[in-house]
C-alpha positions in Angstrom: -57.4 -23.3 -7.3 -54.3 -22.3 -4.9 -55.9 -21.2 -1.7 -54.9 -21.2 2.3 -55.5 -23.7 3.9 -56.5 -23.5 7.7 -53.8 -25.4 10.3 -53.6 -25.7 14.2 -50.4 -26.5 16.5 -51.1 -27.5 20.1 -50.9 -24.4 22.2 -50.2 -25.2 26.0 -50.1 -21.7 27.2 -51.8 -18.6 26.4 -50.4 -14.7 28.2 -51.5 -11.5 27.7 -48.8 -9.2 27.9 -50.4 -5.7 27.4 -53.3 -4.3 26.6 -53.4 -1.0 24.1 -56.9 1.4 23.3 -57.1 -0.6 19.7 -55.1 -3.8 19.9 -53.6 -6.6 22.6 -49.9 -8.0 22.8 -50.4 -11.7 23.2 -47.5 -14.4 24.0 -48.4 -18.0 23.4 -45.8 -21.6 23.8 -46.6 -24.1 21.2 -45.2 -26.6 19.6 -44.8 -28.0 16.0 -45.3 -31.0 14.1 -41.5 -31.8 14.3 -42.5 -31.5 18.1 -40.0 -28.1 18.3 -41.5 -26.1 21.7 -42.0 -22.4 20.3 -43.0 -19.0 21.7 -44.8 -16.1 19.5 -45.9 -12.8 20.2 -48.2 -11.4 18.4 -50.5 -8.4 17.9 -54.6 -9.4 18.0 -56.2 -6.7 16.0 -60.0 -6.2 15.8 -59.6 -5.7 11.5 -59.8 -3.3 9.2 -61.8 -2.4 5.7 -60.2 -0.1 2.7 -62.5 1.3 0.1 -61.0 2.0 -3.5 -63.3 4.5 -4.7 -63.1 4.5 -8.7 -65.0 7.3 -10.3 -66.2 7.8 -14.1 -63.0 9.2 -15.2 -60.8 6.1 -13.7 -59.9 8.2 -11.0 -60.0 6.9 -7.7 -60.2 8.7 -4.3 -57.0 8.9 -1.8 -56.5 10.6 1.8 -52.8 11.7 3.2 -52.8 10.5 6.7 -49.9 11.6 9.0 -48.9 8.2 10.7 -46.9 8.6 14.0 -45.1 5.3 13.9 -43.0 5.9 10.3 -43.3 9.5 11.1 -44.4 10.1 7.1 -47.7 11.6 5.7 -49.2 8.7 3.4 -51.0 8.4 0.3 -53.7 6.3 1.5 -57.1 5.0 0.5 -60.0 5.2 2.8 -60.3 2.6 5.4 -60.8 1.9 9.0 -61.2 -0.5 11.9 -64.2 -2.8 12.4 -64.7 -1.5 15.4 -68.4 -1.2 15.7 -70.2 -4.0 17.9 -72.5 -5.8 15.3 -71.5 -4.0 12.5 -70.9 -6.4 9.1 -67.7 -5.6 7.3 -69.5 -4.3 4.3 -71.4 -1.5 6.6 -68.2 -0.5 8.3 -66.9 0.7 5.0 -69.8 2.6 3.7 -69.3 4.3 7.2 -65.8 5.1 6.6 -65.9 5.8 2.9 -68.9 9.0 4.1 -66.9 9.9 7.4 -63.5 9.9 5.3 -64.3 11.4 1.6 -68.4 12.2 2.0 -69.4 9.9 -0.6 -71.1 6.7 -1.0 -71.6 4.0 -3.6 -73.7 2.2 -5.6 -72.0 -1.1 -6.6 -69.7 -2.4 -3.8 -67.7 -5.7 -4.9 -64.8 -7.2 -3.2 -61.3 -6.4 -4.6 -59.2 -8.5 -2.2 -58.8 -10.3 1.5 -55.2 -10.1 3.1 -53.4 -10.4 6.5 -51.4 -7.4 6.9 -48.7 -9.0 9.1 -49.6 -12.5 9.2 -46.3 -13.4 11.3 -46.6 -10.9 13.7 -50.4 -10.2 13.5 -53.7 -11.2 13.3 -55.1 -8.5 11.6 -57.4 -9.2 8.6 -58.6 -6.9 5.7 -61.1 -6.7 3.2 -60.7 -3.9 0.2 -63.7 -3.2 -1.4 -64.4 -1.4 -4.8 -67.0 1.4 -4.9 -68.5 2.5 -7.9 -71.5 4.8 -8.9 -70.6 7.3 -6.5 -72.6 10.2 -5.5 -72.1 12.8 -2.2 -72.6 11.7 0.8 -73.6 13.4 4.3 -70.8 12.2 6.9 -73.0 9.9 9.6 -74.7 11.6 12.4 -72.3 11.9 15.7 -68.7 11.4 13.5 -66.5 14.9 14.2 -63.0 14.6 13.0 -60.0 14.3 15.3 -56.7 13.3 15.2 -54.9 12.4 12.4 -58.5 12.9 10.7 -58.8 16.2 11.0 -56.5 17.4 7.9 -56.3 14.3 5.9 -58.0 16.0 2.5 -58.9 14.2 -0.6 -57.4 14.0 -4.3 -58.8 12.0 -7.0 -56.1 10.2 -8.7 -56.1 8.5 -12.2 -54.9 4.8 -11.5 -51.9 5.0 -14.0 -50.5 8.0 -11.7 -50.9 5.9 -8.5 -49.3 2.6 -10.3 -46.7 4.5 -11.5 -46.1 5.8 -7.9 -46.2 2.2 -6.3 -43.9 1.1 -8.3 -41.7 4.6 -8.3 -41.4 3.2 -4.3 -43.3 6.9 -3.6 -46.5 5.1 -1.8 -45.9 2.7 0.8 -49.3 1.8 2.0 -49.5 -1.8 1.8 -53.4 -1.5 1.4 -53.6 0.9 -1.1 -50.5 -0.3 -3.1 -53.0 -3.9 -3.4 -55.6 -2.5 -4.2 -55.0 -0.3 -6.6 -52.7 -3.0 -8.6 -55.9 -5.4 -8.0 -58.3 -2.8 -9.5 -56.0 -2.3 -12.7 -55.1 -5.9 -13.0 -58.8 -6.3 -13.2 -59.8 -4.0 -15.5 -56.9 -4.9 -17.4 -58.6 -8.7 -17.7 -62.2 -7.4 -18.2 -62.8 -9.1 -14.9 -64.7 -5.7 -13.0 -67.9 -7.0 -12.9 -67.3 -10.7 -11.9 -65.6 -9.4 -8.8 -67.2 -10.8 -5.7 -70.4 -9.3 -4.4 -69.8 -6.7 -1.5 -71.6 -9.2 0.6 -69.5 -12.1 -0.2 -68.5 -14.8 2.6 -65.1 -13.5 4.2 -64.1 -16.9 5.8 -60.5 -16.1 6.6 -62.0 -13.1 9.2 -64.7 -15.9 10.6 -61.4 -18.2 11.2 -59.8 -15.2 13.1 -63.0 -14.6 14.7 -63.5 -18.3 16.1 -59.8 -18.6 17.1 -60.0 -15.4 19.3 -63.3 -16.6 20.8 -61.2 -20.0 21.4 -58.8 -17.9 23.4 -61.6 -16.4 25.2 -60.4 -13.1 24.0 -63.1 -10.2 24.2 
């Protein structure tokens, strides 16, 4: 099977060049097999989970979050950072799937792994399908702020938000995969061979051990 395959140049320095409240600018000089000395920049980004919550009727749950940088409301799907000290991937977003919509699931299997930005970032994200979903209380302590605080929720059948992605109406990258993962897989019958919500996410562990390489926090 196709797959990624994990690679190292020799890095001779390492700068960080500004710290923000979620992520780091980092500059390092390496240099490539051809022996070519190189500098990149690049953005180290503690990861993120997305939830596509798909209810009986082949709806599936979507927030419109204003986002500053693009200065657009999006059609987006739940998610947030993995932020939490100690917190697996999978808990992080059952959190975010209660604080965002109030629900929870009962099956949680894994619709895709992607870098966001790969050439730029380091950022890695797991999208997880949610089914069997019932209300949910949002976790103790979570009060809304920001961009949360008018984000609402629509349930969406999945042709709509296909049609959309490929209308160019919805620009999320996130929701734009998973969305076209989920129908793609129904499509093939393939829903319930999906990985396990638990499944190994090595690409994350790799990011994980190069940081801690780096001696980043």
């Amino acid at each position: 099977m196709i797959a990624d395959q994990a690679e190292e140049w020799s890095t001779s320095s390492h700068r960080v060049l500004g710290q923000g409240h979620i992520v780091t600018l980092q500059e390092d000089d390496l240099k490539s097999p051809s022996g070519e000395a190189l500098t990149r920049e690049y953005v180290v980004h503690p990861g993120s989970v997305v939830i596509v919550a798909l209810d009986d009727q082949d709806r599936v749950a979507v927030v419109h979050q204003f986002r500053h940088p693009v200065q657009m409301r999006l059609v987006e799907l739940p998610a947030g950072l993995i932020d939490v000290a100690g917190e697996p991937p999978l808990l992080a977003a059952q959190r975010e799937l209660a604080e965002e919509a109030g629900l929870a699931g009962a099956d949680w299997r894994v619709l895709a792994d992607f870098c966001s930005s790969p050439g730029i970032s380091d950022e890695a994200t797991r999208i997880y399908l949610a089914r069997g979903l019932t209300p949910a209380r949002r976790p103790d302590g979570f009060t809304p702020h920001g961009e949360e605080v008018d984000m609402g929720l629509d349930w969406v059948p999945i042709t709509q938000i296909t049609q959309a992605i490929r209308a160019g109406l919805i620009h999320n990258a996130a929701t734009a995969l998973g969305v076209t993962t989920l129908a793609l897989a129904r499509c093939e019958g393939d829903l319930d061979n999906l990985r396990p919500g638990d499944a190994p996410w090595p690409m994350r562990e790799r990011i994980l051990a190069v940081k801690a390489g780096r001696g980043d926090a």
